[in-house]
DSSP file (Angstrom, degrees, kcal/mol; ACC not computed):
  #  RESIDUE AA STRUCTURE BP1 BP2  ACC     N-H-->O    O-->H-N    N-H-->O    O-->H-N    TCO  KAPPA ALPHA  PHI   PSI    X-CA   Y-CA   Z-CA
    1    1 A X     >        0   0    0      0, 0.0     4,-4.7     0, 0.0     5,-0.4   0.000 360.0 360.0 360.0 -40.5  -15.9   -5.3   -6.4
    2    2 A X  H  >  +     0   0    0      2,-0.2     4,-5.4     1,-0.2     5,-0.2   0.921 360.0  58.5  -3.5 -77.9  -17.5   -3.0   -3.7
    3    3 A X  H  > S+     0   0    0      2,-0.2     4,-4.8     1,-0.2     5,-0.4   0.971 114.4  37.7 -34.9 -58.4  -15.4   -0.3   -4.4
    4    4 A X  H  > S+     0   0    0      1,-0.2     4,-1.6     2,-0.2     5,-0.3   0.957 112.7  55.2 -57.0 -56.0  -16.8   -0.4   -8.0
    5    5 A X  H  X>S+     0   0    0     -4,-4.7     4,-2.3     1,-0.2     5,-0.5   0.951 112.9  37.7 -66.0 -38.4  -20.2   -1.3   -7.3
    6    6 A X  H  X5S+     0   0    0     -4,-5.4     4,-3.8    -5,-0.4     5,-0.2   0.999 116.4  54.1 -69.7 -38.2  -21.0    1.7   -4.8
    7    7 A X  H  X5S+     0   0    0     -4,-4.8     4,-0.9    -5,-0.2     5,-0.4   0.871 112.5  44.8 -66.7  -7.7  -18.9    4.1   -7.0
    8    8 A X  H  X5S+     0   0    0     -4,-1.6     4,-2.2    -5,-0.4     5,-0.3   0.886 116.4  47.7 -83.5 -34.3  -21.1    3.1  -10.2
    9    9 A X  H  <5S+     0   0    0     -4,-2.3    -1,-0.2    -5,-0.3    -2,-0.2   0.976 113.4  43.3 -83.5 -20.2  -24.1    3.3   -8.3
   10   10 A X  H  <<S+     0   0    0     -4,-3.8    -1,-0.2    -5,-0.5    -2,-0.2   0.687 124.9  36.5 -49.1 -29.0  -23.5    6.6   -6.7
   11   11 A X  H  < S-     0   0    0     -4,-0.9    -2,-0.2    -5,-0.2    -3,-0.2   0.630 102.1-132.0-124.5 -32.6  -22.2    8.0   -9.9
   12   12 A X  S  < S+     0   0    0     -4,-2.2     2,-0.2    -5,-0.4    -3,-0.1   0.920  85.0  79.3  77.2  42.7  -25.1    5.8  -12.3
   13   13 A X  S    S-     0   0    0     -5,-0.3     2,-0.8    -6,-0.2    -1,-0.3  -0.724  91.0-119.0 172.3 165.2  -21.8    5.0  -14.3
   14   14 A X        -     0   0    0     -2,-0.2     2,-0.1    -3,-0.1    -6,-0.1  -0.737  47.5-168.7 -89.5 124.4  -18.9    2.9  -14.3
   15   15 A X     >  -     0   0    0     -2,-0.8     4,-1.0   -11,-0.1    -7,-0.0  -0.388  37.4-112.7-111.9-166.4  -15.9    5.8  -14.1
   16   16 A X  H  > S+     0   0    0      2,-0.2     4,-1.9     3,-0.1    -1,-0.0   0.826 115.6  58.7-102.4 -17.9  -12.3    5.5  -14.6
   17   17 A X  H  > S+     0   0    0      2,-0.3     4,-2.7     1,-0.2     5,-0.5   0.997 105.1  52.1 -83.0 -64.8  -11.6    6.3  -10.5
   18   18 A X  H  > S+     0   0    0      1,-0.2     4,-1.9     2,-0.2     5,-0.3   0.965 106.9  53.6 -48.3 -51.9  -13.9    3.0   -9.5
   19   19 A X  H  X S+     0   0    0     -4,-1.0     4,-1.2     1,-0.3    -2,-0.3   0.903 109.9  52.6 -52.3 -68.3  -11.3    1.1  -12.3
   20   20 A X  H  X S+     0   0    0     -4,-1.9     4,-1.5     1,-0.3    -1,-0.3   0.834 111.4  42.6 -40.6 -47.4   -8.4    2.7   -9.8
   21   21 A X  H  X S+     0   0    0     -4,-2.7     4,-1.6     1,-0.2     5,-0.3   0.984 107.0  59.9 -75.6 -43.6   -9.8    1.3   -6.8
   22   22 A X  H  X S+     0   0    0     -4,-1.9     4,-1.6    -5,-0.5    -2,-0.2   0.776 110.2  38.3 -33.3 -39.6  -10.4   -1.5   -8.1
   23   23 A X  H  X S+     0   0    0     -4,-1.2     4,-0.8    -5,-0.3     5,-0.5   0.913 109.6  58.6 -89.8 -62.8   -6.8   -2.2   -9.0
   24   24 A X  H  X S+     0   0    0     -4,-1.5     4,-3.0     1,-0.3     5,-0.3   0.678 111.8  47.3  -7.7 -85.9   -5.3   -0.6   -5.7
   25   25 A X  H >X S+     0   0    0     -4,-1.6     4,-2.5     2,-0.2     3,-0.7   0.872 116.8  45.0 -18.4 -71.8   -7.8   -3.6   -4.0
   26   26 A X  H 3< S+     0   0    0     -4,-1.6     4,-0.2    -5,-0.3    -2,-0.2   0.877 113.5  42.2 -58.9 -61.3   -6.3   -6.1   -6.5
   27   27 A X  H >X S+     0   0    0     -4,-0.8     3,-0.7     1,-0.2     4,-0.6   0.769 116.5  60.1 -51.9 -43.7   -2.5   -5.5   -6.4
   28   28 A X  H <X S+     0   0    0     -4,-3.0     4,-1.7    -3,-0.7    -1,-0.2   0.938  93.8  58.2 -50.9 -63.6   -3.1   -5.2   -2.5
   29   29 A X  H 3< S+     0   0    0     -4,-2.5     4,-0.4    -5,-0.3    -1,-0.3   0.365  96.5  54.4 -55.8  -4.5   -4.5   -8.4   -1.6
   30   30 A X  H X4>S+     0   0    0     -3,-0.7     3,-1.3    -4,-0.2     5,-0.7   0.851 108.3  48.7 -87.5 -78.0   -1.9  -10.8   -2.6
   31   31 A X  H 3X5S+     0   0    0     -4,-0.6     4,-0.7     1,-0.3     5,-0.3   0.864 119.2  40.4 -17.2 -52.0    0.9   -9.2   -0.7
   32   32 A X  H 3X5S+     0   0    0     -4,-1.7     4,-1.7     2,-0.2    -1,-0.3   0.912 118.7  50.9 -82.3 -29.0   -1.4   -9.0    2.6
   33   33 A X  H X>5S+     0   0    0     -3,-1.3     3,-1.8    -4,-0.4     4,-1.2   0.926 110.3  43.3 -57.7 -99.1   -2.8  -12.5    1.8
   34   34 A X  H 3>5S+     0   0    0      1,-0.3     4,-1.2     2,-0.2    -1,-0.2   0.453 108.7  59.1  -0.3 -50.1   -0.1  -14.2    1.4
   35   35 A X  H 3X<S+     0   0    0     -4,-0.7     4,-1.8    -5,-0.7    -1,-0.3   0.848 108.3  46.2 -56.6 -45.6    1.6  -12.7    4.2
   36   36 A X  H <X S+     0   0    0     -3,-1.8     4,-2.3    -4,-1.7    -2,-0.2   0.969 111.6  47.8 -65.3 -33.7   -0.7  -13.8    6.4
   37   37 A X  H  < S+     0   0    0     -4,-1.2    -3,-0.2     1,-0.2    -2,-0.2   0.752 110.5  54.2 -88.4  -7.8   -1.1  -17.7    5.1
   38   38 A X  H  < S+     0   0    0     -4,-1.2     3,-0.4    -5,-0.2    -1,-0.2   0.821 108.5  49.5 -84.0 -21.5    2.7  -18.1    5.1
   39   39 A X  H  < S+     0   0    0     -4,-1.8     3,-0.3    81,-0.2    -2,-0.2   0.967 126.5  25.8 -43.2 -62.5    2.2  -16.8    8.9
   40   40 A X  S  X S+     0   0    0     -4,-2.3     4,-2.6     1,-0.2    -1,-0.2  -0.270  84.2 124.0 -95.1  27.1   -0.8  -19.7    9.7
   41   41 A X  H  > S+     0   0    0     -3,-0.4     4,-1.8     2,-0.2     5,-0.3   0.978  77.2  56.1 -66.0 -48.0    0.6  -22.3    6.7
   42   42 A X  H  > S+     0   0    0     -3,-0.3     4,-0.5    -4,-0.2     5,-0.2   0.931 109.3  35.1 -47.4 -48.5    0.6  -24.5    9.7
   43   43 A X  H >4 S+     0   0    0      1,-0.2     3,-1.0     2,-0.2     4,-0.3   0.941 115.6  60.6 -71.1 -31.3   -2.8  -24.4   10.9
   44   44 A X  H 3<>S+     0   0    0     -4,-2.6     5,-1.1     1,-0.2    -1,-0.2   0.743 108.0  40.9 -57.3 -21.5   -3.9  -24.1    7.3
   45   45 A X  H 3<5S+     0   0    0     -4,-1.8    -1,-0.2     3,-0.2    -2,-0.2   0.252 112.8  54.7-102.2   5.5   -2.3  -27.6    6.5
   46   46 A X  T <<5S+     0   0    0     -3,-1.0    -2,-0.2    -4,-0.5    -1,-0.1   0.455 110.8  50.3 -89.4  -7.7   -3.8  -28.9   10.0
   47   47 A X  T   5S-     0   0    0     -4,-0.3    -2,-0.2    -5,-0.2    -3,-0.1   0.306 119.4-121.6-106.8   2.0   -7.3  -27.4    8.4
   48   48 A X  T   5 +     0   0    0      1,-0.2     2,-0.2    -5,-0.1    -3,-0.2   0.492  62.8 148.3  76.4 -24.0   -6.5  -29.3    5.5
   49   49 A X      < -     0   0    0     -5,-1.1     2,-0.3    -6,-0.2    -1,-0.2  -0.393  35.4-150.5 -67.4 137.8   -6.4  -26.2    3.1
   50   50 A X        +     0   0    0     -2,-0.2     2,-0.2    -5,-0.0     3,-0.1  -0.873  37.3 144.0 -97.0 140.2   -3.6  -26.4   -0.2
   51   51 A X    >>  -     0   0    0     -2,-0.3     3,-1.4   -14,-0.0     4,-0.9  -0.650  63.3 -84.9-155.7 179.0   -2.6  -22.9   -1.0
   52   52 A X  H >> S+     0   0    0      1,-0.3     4,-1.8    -2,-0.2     3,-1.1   0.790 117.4  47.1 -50.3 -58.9    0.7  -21.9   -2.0
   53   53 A X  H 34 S+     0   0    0      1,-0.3    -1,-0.3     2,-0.2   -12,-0.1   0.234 114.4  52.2-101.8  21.0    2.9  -21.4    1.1
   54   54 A X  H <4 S+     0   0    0     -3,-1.4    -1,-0.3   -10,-0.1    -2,-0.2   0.576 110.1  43.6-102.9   2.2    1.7  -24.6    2.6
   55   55 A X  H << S+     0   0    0     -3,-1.1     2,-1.0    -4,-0.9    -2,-0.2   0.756 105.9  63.3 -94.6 -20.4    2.4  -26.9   -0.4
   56   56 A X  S  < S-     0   0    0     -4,-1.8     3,-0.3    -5,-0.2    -1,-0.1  -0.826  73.2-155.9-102.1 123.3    5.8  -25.6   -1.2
   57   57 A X  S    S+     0   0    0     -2,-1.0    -1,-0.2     1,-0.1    -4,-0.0   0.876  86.9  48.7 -40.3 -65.5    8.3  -26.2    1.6
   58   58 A X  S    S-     0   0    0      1,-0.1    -1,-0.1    56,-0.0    -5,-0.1   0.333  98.2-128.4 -92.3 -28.6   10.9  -23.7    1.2
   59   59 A X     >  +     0   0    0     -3,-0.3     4,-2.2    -7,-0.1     5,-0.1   0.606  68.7 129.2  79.1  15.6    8.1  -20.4    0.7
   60   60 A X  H  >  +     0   0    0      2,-0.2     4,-1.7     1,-0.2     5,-0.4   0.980  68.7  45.0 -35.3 -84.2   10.1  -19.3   -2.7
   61   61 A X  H  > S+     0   0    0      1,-0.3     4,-1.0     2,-0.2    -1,-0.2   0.782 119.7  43.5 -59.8 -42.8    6.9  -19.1   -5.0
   62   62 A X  H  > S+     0   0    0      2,-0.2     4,-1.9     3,-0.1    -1,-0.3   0.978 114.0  43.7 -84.4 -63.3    5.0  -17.1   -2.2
   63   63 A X  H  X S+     0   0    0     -4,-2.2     4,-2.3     1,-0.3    46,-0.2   0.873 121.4  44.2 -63.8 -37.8    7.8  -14.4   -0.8
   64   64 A X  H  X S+     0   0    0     -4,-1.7     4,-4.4     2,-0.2    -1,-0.3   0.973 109.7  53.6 -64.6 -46.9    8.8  -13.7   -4.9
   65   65 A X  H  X S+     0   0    0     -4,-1.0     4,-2.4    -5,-0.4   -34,-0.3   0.974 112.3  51.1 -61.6 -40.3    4.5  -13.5   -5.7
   66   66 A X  H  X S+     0   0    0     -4,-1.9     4,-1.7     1,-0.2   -35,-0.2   0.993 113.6  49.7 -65.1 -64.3    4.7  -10.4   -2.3
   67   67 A X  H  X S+     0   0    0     -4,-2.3     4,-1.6    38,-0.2     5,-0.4   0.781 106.0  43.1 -30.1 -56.3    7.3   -9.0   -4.3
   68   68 A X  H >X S+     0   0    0     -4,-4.4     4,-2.6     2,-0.2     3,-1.2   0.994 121.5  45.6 -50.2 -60.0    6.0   -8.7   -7.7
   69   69 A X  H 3X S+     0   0    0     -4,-2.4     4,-2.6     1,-0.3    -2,-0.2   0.645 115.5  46.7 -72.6 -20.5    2.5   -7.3   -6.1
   70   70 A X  H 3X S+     0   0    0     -4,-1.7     4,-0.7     2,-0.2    -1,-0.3   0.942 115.5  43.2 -55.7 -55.5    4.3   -5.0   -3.7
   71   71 A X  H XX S+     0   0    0     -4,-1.6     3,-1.5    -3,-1.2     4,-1.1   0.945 122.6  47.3-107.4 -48.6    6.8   -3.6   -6.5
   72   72 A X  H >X S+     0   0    0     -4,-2.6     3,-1.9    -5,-0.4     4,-1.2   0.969  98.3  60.1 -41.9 -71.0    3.6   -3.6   -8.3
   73   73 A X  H 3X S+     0   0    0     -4,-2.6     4,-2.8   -46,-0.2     5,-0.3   0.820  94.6  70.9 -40.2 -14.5    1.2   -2.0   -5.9
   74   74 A X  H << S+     0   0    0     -3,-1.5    -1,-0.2    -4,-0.7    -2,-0.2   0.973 102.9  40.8 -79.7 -24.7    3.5    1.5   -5.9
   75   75 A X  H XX S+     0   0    0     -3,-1.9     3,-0.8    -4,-1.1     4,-0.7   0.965 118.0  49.3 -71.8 -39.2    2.6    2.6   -9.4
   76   76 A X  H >< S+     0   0    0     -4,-1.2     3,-1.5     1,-0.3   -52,-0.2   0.789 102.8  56.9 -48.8 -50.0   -1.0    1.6   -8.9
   77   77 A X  T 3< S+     0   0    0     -4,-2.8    -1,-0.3     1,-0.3     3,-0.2   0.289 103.2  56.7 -84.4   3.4   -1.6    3.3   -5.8
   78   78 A X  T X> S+     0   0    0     -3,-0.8     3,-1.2    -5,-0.3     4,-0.6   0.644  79.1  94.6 -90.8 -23.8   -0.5    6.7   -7.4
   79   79 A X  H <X S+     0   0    0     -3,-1.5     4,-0.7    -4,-0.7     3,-0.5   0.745  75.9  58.2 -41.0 -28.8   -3.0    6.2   -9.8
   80   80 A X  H >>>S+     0   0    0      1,-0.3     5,-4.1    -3,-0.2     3,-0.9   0.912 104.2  50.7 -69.6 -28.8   -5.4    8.2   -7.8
   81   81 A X  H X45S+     0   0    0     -3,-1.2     3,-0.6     1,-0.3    -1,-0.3   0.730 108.2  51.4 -68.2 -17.5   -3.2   11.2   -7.8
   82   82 A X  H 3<5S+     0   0    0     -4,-0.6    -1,-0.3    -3,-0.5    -2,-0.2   0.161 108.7  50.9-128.4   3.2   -2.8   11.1  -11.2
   83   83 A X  H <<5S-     0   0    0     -3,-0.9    -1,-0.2    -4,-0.7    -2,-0.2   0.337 119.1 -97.5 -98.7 -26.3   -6.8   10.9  -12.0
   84   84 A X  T <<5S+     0   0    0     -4,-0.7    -3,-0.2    -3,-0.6    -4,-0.1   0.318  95.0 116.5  98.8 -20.4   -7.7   13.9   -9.8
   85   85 A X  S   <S+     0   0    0     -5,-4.1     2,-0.2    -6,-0.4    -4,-0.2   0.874  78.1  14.0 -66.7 -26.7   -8.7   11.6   -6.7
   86   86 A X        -     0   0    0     -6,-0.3    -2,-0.1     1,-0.2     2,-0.1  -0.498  68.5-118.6-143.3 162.9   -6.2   12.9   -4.5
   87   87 A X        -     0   0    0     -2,-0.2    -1,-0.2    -5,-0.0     4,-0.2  -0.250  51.0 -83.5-101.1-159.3   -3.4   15.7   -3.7
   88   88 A X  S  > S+     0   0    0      2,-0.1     4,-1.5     1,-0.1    -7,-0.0   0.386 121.5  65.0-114.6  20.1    0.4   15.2   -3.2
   89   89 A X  H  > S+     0   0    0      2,-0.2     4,-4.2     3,-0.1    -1,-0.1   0.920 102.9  42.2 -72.4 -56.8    0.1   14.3    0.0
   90   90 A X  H  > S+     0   0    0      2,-0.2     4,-2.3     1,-0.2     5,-0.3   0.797 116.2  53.5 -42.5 -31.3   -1.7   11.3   -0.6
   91   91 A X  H  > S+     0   0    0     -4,-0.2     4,-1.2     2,-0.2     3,-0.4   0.971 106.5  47.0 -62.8 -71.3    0.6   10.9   -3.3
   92   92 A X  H  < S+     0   0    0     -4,-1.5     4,-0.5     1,-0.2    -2,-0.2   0.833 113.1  55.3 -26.7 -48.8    3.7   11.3   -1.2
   93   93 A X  H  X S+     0   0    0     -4,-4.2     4,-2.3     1,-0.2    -1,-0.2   0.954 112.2  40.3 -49.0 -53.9    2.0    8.6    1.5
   94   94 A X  H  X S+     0   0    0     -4,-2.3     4,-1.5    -3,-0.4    -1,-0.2   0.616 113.8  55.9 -84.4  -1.4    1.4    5.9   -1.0
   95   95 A X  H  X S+     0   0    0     -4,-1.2     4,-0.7    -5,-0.3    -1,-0.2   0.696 114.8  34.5 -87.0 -39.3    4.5    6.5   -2.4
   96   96 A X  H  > S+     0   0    0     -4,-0.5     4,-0.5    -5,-0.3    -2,-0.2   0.753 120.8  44.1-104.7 -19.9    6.4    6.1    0.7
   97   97 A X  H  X S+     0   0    0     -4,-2.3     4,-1.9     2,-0.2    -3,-0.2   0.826 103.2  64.2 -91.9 -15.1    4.7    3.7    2.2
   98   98 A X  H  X S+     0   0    0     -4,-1.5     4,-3.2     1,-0.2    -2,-0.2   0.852 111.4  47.1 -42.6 -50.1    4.5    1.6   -1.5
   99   99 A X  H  X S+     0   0    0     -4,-0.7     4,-3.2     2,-0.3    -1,-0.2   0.797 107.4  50.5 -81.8 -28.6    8.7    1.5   -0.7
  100  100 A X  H  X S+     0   0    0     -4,-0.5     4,-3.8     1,-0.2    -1,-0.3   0.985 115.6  49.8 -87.6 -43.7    8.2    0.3    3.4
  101  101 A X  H  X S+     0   0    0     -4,-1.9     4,-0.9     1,-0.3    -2,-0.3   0.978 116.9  38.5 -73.2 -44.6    5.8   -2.7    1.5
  102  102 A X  H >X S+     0   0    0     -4,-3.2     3,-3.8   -32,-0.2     4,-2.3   0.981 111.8  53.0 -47.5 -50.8    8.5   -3.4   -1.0
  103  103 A X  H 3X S+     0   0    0     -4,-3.2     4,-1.6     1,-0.3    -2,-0.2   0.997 117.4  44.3 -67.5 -55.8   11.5   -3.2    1.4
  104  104 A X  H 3X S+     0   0    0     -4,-3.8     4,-0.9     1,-0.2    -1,-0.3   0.687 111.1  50.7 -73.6  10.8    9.4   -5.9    3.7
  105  105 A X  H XX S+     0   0    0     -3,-3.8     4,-2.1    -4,-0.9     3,-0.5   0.865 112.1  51.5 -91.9 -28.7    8.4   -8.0    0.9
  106  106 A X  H 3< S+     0   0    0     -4,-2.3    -2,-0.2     1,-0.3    -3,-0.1   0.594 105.1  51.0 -45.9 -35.7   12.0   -8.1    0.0
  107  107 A X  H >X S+     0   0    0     -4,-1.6     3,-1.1    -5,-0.3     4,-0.7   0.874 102.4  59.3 -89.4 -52.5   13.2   -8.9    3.0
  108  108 A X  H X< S+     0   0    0     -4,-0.9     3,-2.6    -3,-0.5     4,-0.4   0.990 107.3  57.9 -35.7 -62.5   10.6  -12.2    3.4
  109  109 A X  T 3< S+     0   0    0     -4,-2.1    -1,-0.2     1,-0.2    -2,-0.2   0.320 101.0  50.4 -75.5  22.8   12.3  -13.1    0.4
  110  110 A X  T <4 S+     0   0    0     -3,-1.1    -1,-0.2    -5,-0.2    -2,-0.2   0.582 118.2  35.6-109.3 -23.6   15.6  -13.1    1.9
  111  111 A X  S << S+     0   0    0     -3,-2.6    -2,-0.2    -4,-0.7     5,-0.1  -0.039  77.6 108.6-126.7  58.8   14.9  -15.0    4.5
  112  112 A X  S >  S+     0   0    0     -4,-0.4     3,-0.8     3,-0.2    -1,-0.1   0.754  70.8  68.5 -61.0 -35.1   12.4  -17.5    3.3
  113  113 A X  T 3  S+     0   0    0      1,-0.3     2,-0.8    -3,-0.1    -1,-0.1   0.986 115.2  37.1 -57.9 -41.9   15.0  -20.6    3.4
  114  114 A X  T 3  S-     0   0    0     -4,-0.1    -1,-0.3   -56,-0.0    -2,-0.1  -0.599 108.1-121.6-116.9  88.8   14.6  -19.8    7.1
  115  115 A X    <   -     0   0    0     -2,-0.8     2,-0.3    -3,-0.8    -3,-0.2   0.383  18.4-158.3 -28.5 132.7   10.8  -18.8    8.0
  116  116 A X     >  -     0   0    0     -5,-0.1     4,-3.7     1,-0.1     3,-0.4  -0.824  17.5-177.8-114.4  93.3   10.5  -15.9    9.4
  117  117 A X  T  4 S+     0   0    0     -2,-0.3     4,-0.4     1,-0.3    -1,-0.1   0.562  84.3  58.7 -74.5 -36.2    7.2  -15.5   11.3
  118  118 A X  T  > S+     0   0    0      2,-0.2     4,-1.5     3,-0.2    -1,-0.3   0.882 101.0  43.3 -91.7 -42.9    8.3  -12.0   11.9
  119  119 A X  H >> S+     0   0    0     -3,-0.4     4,-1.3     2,-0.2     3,-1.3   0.969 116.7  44.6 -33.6 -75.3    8.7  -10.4    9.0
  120  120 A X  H 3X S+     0   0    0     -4,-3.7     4,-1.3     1,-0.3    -2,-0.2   0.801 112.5  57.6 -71.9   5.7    5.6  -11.7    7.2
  121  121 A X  H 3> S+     0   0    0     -4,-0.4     4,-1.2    -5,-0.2    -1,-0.3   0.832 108.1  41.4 -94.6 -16.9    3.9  -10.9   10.4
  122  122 A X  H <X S+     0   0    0     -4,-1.5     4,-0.5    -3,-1.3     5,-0.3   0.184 114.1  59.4 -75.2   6.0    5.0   -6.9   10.3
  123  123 A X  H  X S+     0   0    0     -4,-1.3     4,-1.0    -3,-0.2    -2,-0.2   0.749 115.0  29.1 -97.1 -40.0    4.1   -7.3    6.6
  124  124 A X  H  < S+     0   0    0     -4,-1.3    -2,-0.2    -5,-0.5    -3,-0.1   0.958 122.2  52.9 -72.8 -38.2    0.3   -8.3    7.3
  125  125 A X  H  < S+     0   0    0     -4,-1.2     3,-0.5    -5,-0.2    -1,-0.2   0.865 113.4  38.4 -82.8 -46.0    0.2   -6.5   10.3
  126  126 A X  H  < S+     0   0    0     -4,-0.5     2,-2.1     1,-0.3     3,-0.3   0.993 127.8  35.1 -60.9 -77.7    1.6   -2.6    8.7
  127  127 A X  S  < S+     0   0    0     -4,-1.0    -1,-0.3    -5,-0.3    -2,-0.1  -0.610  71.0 122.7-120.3  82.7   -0.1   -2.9    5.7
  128  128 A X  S    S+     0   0    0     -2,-2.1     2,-0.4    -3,-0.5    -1,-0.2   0.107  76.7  66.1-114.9  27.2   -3.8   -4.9    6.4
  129  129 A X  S    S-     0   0    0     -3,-0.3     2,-0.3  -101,-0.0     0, 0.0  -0.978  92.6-120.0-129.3 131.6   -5.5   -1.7    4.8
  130  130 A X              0   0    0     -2,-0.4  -105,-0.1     1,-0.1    -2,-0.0  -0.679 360.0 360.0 -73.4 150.2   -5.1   -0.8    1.5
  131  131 A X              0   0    0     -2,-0.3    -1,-0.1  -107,-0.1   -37,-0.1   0.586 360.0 360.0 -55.9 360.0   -3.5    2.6    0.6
């Protein structure tokens, strides 16, 4: 909501490029979330916290939920180019780097039966900015 709020008050209306950032932000944050709390599901279930990758053993439901948002995030994050926000470099960027976030959510979910600490931790760690 940031995003949104500064561009509406900068612009003294809600435009269709705040809606853009807005999703970019949404689509983003699962992927990076999630990567991170399947990293710390231990200390999160020593803190007491339920979320997804500490209640399910096996970390199915979480590496498939970075997959959808990854495979998701690559149209989204083109949106800008395709609005006027941007050139085709930026285009090219989110484009290519949309693929490196897929190929490593893709990859958690290959080895999920047997955590891999390393994977989701080059997944949080590469992409903890959205594009």
């Amino acid at each position: 909501m940031p995003g949104v709020l500064g561009w509406t008050a900068a612009r003294g209306r809600l435009d269709i490029e705040a809606l853009v950032l807005f999703a970019i932000v949404f689509f983003w944050q699962f992927p990076h979330f999630f990567a991170i709390a399947w990293m710390y599901r231990d200390d999160y279930a020593r803190g007491g916290v339920r979320m997804m990758p500490v209640v399910e053993n096996d970390g199915r439901r979480t590496s498939w939920r970075i997959l959808f948002y990854s495979i998701a995030l690559v149209p989204v994050s083109m949106l800008p180019f395709f609005v006027g926000m941007s050139g085709v470099a930026y285009l090219v960027s989110a484009f290519v780097l949309g693929l490196a976030l897929v190929y490593f959510g893709f990859r958690l979910t290959q080895s999920r039966l047997q955590p891999s600490p390393g994977v989701s931790k080059r997944l949080a760690r590469n992409f903890s900015k959205p594009p």
